[in-house]
N, C-alpha and C positions, 0 to 999 in steps of 0.2 A: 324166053331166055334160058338157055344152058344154065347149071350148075354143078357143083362139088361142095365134098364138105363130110364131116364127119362125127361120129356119137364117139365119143371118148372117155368120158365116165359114166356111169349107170352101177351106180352102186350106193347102200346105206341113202335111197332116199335124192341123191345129187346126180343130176341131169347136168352133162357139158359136154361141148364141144365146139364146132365151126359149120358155117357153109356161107356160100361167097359164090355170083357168079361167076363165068369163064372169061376171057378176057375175048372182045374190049368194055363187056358187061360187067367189071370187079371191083370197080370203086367203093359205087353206093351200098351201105349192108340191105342184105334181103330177109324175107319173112321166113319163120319157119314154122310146124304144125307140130304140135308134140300128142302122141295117142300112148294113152296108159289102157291096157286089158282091152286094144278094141275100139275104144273111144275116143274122142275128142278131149284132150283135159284142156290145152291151153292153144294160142296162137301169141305169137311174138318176134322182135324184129331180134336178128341176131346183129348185134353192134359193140359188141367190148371188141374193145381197143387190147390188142395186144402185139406188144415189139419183135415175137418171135414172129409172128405170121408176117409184118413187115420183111423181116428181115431173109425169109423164107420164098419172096415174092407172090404171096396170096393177097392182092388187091391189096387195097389200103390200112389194112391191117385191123379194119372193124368191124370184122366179122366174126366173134365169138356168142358163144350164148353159157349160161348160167343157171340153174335153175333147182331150188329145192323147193323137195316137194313136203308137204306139210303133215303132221309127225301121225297122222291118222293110216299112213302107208307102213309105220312101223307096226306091223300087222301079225308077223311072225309067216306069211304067203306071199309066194312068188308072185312079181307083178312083172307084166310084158309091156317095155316102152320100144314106141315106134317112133323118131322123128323123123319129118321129111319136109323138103322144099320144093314147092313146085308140084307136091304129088310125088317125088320120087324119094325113094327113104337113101337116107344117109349111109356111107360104109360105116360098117358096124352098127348098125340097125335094120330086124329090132333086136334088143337086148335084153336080158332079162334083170331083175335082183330081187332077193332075200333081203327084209330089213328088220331086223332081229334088237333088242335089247340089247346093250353090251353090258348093262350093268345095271342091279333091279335094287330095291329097295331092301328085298333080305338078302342079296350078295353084297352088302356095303360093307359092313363090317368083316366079312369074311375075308382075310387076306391083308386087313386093314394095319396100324402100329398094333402093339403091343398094349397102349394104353385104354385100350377100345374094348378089350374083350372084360368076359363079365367078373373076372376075378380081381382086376386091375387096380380097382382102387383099395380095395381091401388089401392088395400091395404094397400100392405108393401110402397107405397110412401107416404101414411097420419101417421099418427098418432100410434104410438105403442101403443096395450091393456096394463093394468095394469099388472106390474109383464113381461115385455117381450121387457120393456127398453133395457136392455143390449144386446139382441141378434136380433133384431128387425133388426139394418143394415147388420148383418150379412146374416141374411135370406132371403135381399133386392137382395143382391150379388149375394146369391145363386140361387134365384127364376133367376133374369135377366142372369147371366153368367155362371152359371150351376160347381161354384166353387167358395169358399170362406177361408181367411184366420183366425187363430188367431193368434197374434205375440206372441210367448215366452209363451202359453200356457200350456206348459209342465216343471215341475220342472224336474232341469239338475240333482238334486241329484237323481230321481227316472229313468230317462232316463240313467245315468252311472251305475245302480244298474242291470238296463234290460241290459246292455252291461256286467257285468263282470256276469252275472248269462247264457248267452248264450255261453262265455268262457267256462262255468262250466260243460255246456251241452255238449261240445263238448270233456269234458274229462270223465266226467261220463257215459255218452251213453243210458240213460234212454228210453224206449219206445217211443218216441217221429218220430211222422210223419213229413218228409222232403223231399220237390219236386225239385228235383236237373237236371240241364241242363245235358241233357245227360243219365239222367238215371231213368228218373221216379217220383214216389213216392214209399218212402222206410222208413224203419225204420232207424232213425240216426243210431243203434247201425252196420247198415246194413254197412256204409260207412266207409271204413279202414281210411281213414286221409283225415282231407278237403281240399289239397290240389289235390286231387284226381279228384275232381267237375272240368269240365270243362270249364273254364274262373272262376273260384267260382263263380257262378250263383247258387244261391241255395235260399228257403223258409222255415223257422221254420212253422209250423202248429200249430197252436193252445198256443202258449207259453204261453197264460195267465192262461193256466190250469195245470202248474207245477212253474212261477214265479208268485210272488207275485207280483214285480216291472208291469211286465208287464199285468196283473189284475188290478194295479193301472192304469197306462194307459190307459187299453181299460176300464175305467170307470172313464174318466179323468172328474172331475165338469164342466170343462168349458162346455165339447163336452157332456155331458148328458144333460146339460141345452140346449143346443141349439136342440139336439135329442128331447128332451120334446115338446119343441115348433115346432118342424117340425112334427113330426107325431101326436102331440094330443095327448100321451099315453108315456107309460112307455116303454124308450128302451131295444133293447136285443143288447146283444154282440156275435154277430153269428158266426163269429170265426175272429182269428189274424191271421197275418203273419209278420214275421220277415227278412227284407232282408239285408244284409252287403253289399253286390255290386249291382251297378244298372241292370235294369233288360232286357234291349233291349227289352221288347216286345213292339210287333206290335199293331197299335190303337186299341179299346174294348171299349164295355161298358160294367159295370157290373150285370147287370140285365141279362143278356144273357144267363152267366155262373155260378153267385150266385144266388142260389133261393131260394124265402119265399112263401108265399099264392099269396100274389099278388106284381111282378116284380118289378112297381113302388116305393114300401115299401122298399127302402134300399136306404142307405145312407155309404160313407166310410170316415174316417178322416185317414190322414199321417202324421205321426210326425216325423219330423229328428232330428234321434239322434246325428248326428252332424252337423257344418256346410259342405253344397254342391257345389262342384264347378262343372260350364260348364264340366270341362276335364271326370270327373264322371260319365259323362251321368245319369244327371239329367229326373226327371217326366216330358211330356209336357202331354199339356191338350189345346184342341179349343175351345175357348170363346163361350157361347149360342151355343154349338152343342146340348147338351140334347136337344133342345125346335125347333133348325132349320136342324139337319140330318133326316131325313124318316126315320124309321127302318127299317130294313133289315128281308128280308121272307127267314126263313130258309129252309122252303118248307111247303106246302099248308096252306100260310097264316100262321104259325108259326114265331113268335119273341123272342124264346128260341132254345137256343141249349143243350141237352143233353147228347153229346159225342165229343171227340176229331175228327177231319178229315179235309177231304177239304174243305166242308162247313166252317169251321172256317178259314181258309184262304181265301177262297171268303170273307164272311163278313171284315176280317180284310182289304182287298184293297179294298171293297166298302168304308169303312170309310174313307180312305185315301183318296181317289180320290173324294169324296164328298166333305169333308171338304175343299180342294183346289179346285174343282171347285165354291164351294158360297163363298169362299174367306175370312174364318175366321179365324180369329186373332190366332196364335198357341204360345202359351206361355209355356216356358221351365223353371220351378219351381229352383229354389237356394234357398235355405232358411237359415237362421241362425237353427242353434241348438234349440228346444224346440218348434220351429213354429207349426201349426198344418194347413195345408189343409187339407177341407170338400170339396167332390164334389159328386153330384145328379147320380144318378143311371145311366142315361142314358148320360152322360159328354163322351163325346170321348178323351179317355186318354193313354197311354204308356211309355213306356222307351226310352228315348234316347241314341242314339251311346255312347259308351265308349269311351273318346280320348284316357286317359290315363287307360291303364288297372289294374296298379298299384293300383289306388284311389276306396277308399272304397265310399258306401252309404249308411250307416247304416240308416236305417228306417224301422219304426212298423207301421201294417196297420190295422183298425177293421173295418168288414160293421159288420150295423147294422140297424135292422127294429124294429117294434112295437113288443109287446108283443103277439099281437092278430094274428098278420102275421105271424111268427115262434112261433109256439107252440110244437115242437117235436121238438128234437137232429136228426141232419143229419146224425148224427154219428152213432143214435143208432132206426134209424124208427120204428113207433111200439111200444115204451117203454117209460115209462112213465121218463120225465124227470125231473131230478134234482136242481132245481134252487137254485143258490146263487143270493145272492143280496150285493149289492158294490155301493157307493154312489148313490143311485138313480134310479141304473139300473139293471139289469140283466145278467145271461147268466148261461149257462148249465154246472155242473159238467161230467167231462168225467165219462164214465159210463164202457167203455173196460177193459175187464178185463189185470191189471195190471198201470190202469191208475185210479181208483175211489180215490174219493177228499181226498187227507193226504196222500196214497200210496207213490206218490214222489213230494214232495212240498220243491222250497228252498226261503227261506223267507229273505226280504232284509235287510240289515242292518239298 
């Protein structure tokens, strides 16, 4: 059987591209051989489905392949990948990459807020600059405890507005991306009934780019003022999430998994949109973990992660078993309705057990970095984004086709 096909990333570790036979051989997906340095490393069927190869007329359109490689290749040495099908190597193979650290454990703080370097708190315990009165203890908290509160900082009229507007979503079914226990990320319209979601464990993505309510949210006055004063600059709202039920996940920090220019640069605020009780399984978080856990080497010197696996398991029981061996304080969040916790990028945080499974958790979450640290949509790399502006701040109009700004917007009462 004839074939085609092609290597089209080979970079940072990530192997993709296509090959498909010729027609009238193109339906079925065929095998491929991937050779890293010479060798054999893997064999595997190329079969992701993808709508542009349909639409492109390459067979049935599941003929993609995928593939990272595991973080022992972040080496700082050039490695040579060969794929091929059939014995014949693919255009654009072989290729070669560099896969380098992007960010080490002693560049973290370099570059990082303000609050981070070594003079900072012996700052934030003098005297607040002019204009930075009101957020001055908050930033004290944050720098020493790597988490901080505002009480009743969210109006309840705009927080029940974001609650019957995700009702809404869940009966209209708009485009809207949602990462569901059990099943992935998907489109809502993907998911037959929410009862369907295993435990309902599930995340809204992005909601402030279809509510209005929750656009007021993640550009709430309080939390941009204090965003202002943490980074020196103008914040962005790098995306939301919405969750109804608590989340059980395992410790994290966020820097790991959300990424700007530089890791440091992010910050995320929680608002509950009701009150939380223990049974709910509330947020915990360990007191001064950002500033007293080591970070974690996802391999050669790497303190990012860029794909799901066991590395991310490891990191999640190094946290755990850290933070109980230095023996800090773990505090299981309950908040009234409207609270906001703000916690530092590197805060070691998760979900706690659910007692009662019954009980909801409604809460909205934004990280958010500087202006200068996200300057592209993650969404849409490459292309020039869209900026709206909202008290003070920032953040990107979706750009997906079927999602651009007005497309489907439902606005609060």
């Amino acid at each position: 059987m004839r074939t085609h096909g092609c290597l089209d990333v080979c970079k940072d570790g990530l192997i993709a591209g296509w090959a498909a036979g010729l027609p009238p051989d193109d339906q079925e997906p065929v095998d491929i051989e991937v050779e890293i340095d010479g060798a054999v490393f893997e064999r595997r069927r190329a079969d992701i489905f993808r709508a542009d190869f349909l639409a492109a007329g390459i067979g049935s359109g599941r003929h993609g392949f995928s593939l990272q490689l595991p973080r022992s290749f972040c080496d700082r040495r050039e490695h040579i990948v060969a794929v091929k099908c059939n014995g014949e190597s693919l255009n654009g193979s072989p290729a070669s990459f560099l896969w380098t650290p992007r960010f080490t454990a002693e560049s973290f703080t370099t570059g990082g807020p303000w609050i981070d370097q070594e003079d900072a708190l012996a700052k934030l315990r003098g005297a607040p600059p002019p204009g930075r009165e009101r957020v001055w203890p908050a930033l004290r908290e944050l720098a020493e405890n790597g988490a901080t509160v505002l009480r009743n900082a969210a109006p309840h009229d705009v927080i029940d507005a974001l609650v019957r507007d995700v009702e809404r979503l869940w009966k209209e079914r708009p485009k809207l991306k949602v990462t569901a226990h059990g099943m992935g990320t998907v489109s809502l319209a993907e998911i037959r009934d929410r009862s369907d979601i295993p435990d309902g464990r599930y995340r809204l993505m992005d909601l402030h780019n279809v509510s209005e309510a929750a656009a007021e949210l993640a550009t709430l006055p309080a939390v941009v003022e204090f965003m202002h004063a943490l980074f020196d600059s103008t914040p962005i709202a790098m995306q939301s999430l919405y969750f109804e039920y608590g989340t059980q996940q395992r410790a994290h920090q966020d820097f790991a998994f959300v990424h700007c220019a530089h890791p440091a640069m992010i910050c995320a605020a929680w608002i509950a949109c009701e009150d939380v009780r223990p049974e709910a399984g509330p947020l915990f978080y360990y007191l001064a973990s950002h500033r007293k856990i080591p970070k974690y080497d996802f391999g050669g010197g790497d303190i990012l992660s860029y794909a799901e696996g066991p590395h991310v398991r490891g990191f999640e029981q190094y946290l755990a078993q850290e933070c109980e061996r230095q023996g800090l304080d773990k505090v299981e969040f309950c908040p009234r309705k409207g609270d906001v916790l703000i916690w530092h990028a590197a805060l070691v945080h998760g979900g706690s057990a659910r007692r009662d499974p019954r009980l909801t958790r409604q809460s909205f979450v934004t990280h958010y970095a500087s202006r200068e640290q996200y300057v592209e949509d993650r969404r849409s790399p490459g292309s020039a984004p869209v900026v709206q502006w909202r008290n003070g701040a920032m953040y990107y109009a979706w750009q997906e086709e079927g999602h651009r700004e007005g497309a489907y917007r439902i606005s609060a009462p």
